[in-house]
C-alpha positions as CSV (number, residue, x, y, z in Angstrom):
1,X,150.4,67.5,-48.5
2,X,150.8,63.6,-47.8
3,X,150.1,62.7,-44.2
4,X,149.0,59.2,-42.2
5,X,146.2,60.5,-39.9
6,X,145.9,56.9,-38.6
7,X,149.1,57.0,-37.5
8,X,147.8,59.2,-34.5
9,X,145.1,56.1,-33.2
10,X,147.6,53.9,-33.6
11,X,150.1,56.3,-30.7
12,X,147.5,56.9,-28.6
13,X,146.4,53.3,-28.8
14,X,150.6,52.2,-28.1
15,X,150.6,54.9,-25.0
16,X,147.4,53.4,-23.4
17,X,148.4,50.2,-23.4
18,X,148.7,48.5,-19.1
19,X,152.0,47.4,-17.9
20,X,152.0,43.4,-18.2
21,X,154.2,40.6,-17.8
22,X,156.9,39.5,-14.8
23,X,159.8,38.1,-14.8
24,X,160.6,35.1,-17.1
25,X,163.2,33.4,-15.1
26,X,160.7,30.6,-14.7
27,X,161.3,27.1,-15.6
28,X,160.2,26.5,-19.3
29,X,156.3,26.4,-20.1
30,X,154.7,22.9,-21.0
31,X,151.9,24.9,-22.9
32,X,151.8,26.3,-26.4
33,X,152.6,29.5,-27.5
34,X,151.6,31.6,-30.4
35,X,153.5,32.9,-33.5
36,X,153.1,36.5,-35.0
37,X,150.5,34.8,-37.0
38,X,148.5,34.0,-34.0
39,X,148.6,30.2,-34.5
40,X,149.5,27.9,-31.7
41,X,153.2,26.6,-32.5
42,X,155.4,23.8,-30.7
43,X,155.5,23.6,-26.3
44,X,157.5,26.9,-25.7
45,X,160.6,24.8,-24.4
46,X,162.9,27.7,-24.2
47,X,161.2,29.4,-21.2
48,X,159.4,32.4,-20.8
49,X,160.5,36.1,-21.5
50,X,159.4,39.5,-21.0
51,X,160.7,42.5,-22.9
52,X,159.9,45.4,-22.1
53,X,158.3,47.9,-24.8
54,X,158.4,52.2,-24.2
55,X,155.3,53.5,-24.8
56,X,154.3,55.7,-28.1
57,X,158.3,54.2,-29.1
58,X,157.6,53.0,-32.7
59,X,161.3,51.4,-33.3
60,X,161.0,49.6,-29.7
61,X,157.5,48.3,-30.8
62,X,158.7,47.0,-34.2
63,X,161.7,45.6,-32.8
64,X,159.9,44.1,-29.8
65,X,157.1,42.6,-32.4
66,X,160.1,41.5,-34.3
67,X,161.7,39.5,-31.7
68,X,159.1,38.3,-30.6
69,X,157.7,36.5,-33.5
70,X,161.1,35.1,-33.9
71,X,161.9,34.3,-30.6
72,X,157.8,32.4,-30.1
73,X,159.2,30.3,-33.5
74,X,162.6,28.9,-32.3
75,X,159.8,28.1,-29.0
76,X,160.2,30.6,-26.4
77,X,157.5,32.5,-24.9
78,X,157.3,36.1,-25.0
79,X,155.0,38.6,-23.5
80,X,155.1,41.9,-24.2
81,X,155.4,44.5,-21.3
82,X,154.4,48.1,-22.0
83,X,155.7,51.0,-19.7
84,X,157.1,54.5,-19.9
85,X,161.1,54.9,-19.6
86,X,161.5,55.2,-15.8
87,X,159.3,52.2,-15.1
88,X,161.2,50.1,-18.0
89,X,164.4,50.9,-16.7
90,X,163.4,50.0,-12.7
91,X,161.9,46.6,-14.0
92,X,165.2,45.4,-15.8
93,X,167.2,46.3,-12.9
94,X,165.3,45.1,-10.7
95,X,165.0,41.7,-13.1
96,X,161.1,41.9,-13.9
97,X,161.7,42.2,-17.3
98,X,163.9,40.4,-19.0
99,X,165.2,42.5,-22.0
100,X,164.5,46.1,-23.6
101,X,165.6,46.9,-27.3
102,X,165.5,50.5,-27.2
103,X,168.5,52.3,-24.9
104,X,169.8,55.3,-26.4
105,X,173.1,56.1,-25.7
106,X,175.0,58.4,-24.8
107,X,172.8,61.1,-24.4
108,X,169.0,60.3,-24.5
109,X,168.9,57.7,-21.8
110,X,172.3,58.8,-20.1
111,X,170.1,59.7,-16.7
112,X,168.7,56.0,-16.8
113,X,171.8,54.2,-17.2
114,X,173.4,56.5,-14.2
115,X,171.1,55.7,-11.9
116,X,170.0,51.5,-13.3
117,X,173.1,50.7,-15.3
118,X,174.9,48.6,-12.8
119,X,172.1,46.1,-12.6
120,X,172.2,45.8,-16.4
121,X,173.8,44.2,-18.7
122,X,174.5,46.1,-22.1
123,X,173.9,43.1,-25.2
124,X,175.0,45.4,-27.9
125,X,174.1,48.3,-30.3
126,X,171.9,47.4,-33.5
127,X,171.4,50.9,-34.6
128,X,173.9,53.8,-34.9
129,X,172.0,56.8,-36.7
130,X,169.6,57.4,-34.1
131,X,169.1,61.1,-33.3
132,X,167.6,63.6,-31.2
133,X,165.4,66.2,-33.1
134,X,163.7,69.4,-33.1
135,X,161.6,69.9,-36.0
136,X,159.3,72.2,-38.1
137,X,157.3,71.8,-41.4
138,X,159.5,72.0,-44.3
139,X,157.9,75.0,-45.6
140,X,158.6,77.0,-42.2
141,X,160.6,80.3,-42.5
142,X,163.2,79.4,-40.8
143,X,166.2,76.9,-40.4
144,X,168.0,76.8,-37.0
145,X,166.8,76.7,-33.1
146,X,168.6,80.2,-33.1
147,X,166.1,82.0,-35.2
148,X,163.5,81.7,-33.2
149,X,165.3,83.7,-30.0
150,X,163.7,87.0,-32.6
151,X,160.1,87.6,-30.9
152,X,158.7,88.1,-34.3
153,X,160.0,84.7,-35.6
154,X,158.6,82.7,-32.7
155,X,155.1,84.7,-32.9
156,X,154.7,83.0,-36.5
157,X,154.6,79.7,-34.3
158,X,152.3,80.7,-31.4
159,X,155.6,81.1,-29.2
160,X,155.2,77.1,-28.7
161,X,157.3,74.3,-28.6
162,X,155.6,71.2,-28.8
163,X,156.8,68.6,-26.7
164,X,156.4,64.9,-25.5
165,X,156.7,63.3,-22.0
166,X,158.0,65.3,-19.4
167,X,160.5,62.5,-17.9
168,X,162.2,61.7,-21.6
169,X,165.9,62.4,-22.5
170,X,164.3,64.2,-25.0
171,X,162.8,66.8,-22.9
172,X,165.6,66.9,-21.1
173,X,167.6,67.8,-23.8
174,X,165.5,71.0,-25.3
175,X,164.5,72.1,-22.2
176,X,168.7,72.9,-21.4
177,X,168.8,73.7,-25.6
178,X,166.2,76.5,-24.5
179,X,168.1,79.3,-22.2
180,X,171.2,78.0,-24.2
181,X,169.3,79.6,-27.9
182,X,166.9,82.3,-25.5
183,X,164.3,80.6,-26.2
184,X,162.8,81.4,-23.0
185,X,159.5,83.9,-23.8
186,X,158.6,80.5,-25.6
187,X,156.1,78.2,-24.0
188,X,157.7,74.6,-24.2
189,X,154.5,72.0,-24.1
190,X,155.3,68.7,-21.9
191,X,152.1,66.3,-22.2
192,X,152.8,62.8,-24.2
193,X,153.8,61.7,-27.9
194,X,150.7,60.7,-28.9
195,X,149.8,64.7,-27.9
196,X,152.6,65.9,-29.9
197,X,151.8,63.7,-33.0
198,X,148.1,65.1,-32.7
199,X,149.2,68.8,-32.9
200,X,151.5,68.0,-35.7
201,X,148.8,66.4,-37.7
202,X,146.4,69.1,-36.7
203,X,148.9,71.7,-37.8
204,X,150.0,70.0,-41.3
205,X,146.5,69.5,-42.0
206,X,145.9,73.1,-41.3
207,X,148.7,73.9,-43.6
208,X,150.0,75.7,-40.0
209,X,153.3,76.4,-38.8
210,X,155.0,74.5,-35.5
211,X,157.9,73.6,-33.3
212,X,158.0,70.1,-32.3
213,X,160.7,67.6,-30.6
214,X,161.2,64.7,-32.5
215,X,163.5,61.7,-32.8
216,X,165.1,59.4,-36.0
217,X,164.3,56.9,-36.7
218,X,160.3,58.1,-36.9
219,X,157.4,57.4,-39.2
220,X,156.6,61.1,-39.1
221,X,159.2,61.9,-41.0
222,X,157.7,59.4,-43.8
223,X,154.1,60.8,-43.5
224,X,154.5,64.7,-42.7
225,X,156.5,67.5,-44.8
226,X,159.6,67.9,-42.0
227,X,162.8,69.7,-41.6
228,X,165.2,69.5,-38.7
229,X,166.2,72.5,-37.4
230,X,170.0,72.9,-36.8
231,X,171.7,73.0,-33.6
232,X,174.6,74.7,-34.0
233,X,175.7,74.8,-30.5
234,X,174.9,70.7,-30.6
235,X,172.9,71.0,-27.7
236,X,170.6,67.6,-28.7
237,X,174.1,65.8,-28.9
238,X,175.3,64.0,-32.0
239,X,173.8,61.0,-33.4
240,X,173.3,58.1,-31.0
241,X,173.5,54.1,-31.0
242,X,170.5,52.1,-30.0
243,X,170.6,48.9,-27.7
244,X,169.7,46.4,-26.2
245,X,169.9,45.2,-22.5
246,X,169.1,42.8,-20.4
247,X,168.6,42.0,-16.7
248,X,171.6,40.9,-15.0
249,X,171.7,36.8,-15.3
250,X,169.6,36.8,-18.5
251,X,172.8,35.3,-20.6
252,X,173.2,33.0,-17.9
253,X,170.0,31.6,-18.3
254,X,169.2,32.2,-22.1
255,X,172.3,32.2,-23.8
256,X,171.2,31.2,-26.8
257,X,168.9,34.7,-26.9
258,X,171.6,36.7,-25.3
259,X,174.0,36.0,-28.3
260,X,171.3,36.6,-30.8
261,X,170.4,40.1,-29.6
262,X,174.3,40.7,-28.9
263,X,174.7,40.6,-32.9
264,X,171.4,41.8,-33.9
265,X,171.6,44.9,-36.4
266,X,168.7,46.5,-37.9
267,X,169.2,49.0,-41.3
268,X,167.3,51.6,-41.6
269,X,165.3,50.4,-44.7
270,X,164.2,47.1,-43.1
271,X,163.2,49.2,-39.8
272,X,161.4,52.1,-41.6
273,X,159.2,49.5,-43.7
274,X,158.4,47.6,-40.9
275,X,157.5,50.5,-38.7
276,X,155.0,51.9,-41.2
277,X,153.5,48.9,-42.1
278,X,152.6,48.5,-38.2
279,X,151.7,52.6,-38.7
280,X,148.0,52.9,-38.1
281,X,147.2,49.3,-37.3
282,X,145.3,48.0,-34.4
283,X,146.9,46.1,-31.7
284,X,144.9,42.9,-32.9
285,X,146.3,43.4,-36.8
286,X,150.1,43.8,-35.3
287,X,150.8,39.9,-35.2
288,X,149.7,39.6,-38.5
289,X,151.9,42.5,-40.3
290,X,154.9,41.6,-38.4
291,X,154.2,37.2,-39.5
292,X,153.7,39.3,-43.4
293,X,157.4,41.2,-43.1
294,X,159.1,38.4,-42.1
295,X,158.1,36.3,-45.0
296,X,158.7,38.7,-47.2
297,X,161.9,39.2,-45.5
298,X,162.5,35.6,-44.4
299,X,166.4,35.5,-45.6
300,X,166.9,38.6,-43.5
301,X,165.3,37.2,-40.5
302,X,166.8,33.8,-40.8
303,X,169.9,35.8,-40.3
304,X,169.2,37.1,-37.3
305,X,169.4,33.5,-35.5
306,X,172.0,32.1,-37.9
């Protein structure tokens, strides 16, 4: 069974990361910045800017490195800010961050966007196959949510559900998906991702079955032996759009950036090698493997700012 054990430091390592960064409405920086290559480039002229990154999120890290690299080049500077969803969300409204690639909509960050959306500004969508997942090792005995309301059935999974943060639209979503199937006599876990992706990778490596939630676009999906269950009352909604927003005023005073992430798109190929390449690696290797992707995607990237 193929699996990428590193994978697990390297989520635990993204979770534990400290909240950093303010707001980058400041006037533009006389001092140099750094590439993804960790060399100083040119005076970061454009100003400063802060996006905001979710914790233990691999496709906002890999589009946050992304950007960033780019962005640093065309000589803007950009910090990184690390933060669970509810802390991400305040800090764009309230204009502490600057801009946060990774909004699912309409269901998985529906709550957010109620409460914060009015003092955001939506840039655009640059991925439309994201989806909200529940999901067992392919060789499980079953195939849908609904088999395992049968007390037998759910016994051959310790009667668990293995979940990930408590205040994620994914949570959200199986823990309504659980009376709706009668799931209820099963125990639904709540503790982080990085939690979740260690029981996974205990129980694959065990050659044991379980219930976890999961999302696509995921490197699990690349390193474990994974099936989806089916939700045939489409409790976990259909597939969603990814995107981007900013503070309110950020095109205002970055328009240049604004229209760039407006017509960003991503494909899933170019997202799902750049996400496992970064899979495993230490926070100090990141820069490096993001400043290797891009050259050997360089036409691709130049697109992005064409």
């Amino acid at each position: 069974m193929f699996k990428r054990t590193a994978a697990i430091a390297a989520a635990t390592a993204a979770a534990g990361l400290v909240l950093v960064g303010c707001s980058s409405s400041d006037e533009a920086t006389t001092e140099p910045t750094a590439s993804a290559s960790g060399e100083a480039t040119a005076m970061a002229a454009g100003g400063d800017i802060t996006m905001a990154v979710f914790n233990g999120w691999d496709e906002s890290l890999a589009t946050s490195l992304l950007w960033q690299s780019v962005l640093n080049d065309k000589g803007y500077n950009v910090d990184l800010a690390f933060a669970d969803p509810g802390t991400v969300f305040q800090g764009v409204a309230d204009g502490d961050y600057d801009l946060v690639t990774d909004v699912w909509l309409p269901k998985t960050h529906e709550k957010f966007i109620d409460t914060f959306g009015d003092d955001m500004v939506e840039l655009g969508a640059w991925f439309d196959k994201a989806a909200l997942t529940v999901a067992v090792n392919a060789d499980a005995p079953i195939d849908s949510l609904a088999e395992l309301s049968d007390p037998k059935v759910a016994a051959e999974f310790d009667n668990r559900i293995v979940g990930i943060e408590p205040g994620a639209g994914l949570t959200g979503a199986v823990e309504k998906a659980i009376p709706n199937y009668g799931l209820n006599d099963m125990e639904f876990i709540n503790s982080s991702t990085p939690a979740m992706l260690a029981e996974l990778d205990k129980a694959q490596t065990a050659d044991e079955n379980i219930v976890v939630t999961l999302w696509e676009p995921h490197w699990a999906y690349g390193a474990y032996d994974l099936k989806n269950l089916e939700d045939p009352d489409g409790m976990l909604g259909d597939a969603e759009k990814i995107h981007t927003y900013s503070r309110t005023g950020f095109a205002d005073d970055m328009p240049d950036v604004a229209a760039w992430m407006s017509d960003f798109s991503m494909d899933s190929d170019h997202l799902y090698e750049l996400e496992n390449q970064l899979n495993g690696a230490d926070e100090g290797d990141q820069p490096g493997i993001v400043s290797d992707w891009i050259a050997a995607n360089q036409d691709w990237v130049d697109s992005l700012t064409a």
